[in-house]
N, C-alpha and C positions, 0 to 999 in steps of 0.2 A: 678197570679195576673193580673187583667187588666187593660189595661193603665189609666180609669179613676181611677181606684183606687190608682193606682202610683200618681198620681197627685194630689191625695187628701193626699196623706201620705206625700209627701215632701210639698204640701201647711202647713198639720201642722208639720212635723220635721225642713223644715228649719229658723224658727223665732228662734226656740230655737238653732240649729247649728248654726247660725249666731254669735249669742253670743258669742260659743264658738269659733270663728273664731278670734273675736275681741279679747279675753284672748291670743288665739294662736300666733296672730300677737303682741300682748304687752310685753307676754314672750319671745320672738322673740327677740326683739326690745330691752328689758330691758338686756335679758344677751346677746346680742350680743356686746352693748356696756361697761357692766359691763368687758366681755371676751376681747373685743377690748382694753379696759388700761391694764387692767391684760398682757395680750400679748404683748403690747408693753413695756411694763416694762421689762418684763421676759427674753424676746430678746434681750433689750440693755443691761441689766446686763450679759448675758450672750456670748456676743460679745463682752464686755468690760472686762470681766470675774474678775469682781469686788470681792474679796474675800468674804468669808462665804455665802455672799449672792447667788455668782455666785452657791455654791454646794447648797443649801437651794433651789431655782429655777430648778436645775438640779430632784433633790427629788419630788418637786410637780409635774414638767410638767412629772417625772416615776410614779407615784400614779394615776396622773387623766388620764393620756392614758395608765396605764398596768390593771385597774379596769373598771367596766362596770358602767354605768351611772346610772343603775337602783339601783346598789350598794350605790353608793355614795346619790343621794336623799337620801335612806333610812337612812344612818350613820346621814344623817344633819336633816332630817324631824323625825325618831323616833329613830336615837343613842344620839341625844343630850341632850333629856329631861332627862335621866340620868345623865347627870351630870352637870343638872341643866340650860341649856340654852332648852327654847321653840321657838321656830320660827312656826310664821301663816307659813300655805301651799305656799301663793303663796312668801313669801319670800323665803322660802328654797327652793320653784323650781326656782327661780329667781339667788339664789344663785349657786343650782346645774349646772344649765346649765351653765353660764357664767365661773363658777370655771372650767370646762369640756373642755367649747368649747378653756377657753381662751390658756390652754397647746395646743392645736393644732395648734392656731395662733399662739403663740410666735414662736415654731417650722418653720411654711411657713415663717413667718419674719423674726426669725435669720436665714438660709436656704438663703433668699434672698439676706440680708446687707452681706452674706459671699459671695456669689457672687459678688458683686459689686468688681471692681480692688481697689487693696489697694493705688494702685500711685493712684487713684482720691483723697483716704483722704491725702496724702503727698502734690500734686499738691497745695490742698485749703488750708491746714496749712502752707506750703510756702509763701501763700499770706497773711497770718495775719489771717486765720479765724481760731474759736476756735473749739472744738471736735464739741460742740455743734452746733452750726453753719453748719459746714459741712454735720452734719445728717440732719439736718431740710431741708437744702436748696439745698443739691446737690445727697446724697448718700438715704437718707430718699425715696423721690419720685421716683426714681429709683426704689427702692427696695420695694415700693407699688406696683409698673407696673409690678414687673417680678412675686409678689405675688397672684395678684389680681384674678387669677383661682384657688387658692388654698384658698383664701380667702373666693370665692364667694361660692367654693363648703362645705367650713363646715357653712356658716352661710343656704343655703338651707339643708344641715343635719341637721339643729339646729332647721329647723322648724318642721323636721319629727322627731326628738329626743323630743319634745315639749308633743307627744301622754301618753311619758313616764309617767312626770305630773300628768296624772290622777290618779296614784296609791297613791298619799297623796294628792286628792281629791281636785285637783286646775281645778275647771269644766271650762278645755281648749275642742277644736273638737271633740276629744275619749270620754271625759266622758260624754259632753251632748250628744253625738250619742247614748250611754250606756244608758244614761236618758230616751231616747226616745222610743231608742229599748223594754224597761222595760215597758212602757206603751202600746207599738202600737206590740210586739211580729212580729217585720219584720226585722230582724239581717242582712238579704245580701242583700236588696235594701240601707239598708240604711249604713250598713258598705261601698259600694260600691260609696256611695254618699260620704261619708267621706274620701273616697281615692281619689273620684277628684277631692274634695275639695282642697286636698293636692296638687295633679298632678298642677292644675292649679295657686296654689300661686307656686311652685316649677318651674312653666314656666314663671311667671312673672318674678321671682330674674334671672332666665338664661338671659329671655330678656334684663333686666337691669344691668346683668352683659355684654352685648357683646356688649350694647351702650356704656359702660365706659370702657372698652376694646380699643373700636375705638376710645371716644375721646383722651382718653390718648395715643393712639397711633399718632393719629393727630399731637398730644401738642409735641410728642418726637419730629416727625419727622419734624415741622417746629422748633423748637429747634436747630438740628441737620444743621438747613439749615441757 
């Protein structure tokens, strides 16, 4: 293939990759913060170790990290219509990923808040503040800081976990590259295109994870002073 014909092929595959980019970055976005309550939930019940509930969280976050994700889509996108629940595509991939990613958070989050010293929560209930309190204002932020690379690394998995998607037909990156490939029969320029489609939102979340790294490191360390 030569170059001008490269150029004519990504002039017409990338309007329609594009698209796909925008669904990528939406799925992204919708379970990352579906996954982010889930997670935070899951973690303080399970640090608090709330009965039934604490073993009930224990269950889920063993289910959605001992199972494969391509597993679970399929249970929600065509195990459900058996027994009578239908979900559109892009809800069940909305639902999958976030249900997926948010067992991994809970884990980096509880992981963290158990690091945190326990004389910090004694010190601030000393003072009159309530559990509540203590989390939000003193052990909480904390324990986003020491999370915050474990964080940063499953929601860029979450964007390459997003490809999955396309097998119950939620036309994210993969499947309009599929789209195109189907039309234009050129599978390795343009799968090749769709991997650094990838590589490069995967370099922006590192970028933006190492500015919020430093400011928060900033924010301790005048804290601290």
């Amino acid at each position: 293939m030569t170059v001008q014909e490269l150029l004519s092929l990504l002039q017409e595959a990338l309007p329609i990759m594009g698209k796909g980019v925008v669904w990528t970055l939406y799925l992204s976005v919708m379970a990352m913060l579906l996954g982010a309550v889930i997670g935070v939930c899951v973690a303080i019940i399970r640090v608090a170790q709330v009965p039934l509930l604490h073993l009930a969280c224990r269950f889920y976050v063993s289910c959605m990290r001992g199972t494969p994700l391509l597993v679970q889509l399929f249970v929600l996108y065509y195990g459900l219509p058996s027994i009578g629940l239908q979900l559109e595509p892009l809800t069940a991939g909305v639902l999958g990923l976030g249900l997926n990613v948010g067992a991994y958070l809970s884990e980096s989050l509880r992981g963290a808040l158990q690091g945190i010293e326990h004389g910090q929560w004694l010190a601030a209930q000393s003072l009159g503040m309530r559990r509540v309190q203590v989390l939000r204002y003193i052990v909480g932020p904390q324990a986003i800081r020491l999370a915050l690379p474990s964080l940063s690394n499953s929601l860029i998995s979450l964007v390459k976990d997003t490809s999955l998607v396309s097998v119950i037909a939620v036309t994210e990156l993969m499947l309009a590259t599929k789209e195109v490939i189907a039309t234009t029969f050129q599978p390795f320029p343009l799968y090749l295109t769709a991997a650094v489609i990838y590589w490069i939102i995967s370099m922006l979340l590192e970028a933006l994870q190492r500015a919020w790294e430093k400011r928060l490191a900033r924010g301790y360390s005048a804290a601290r002073i």
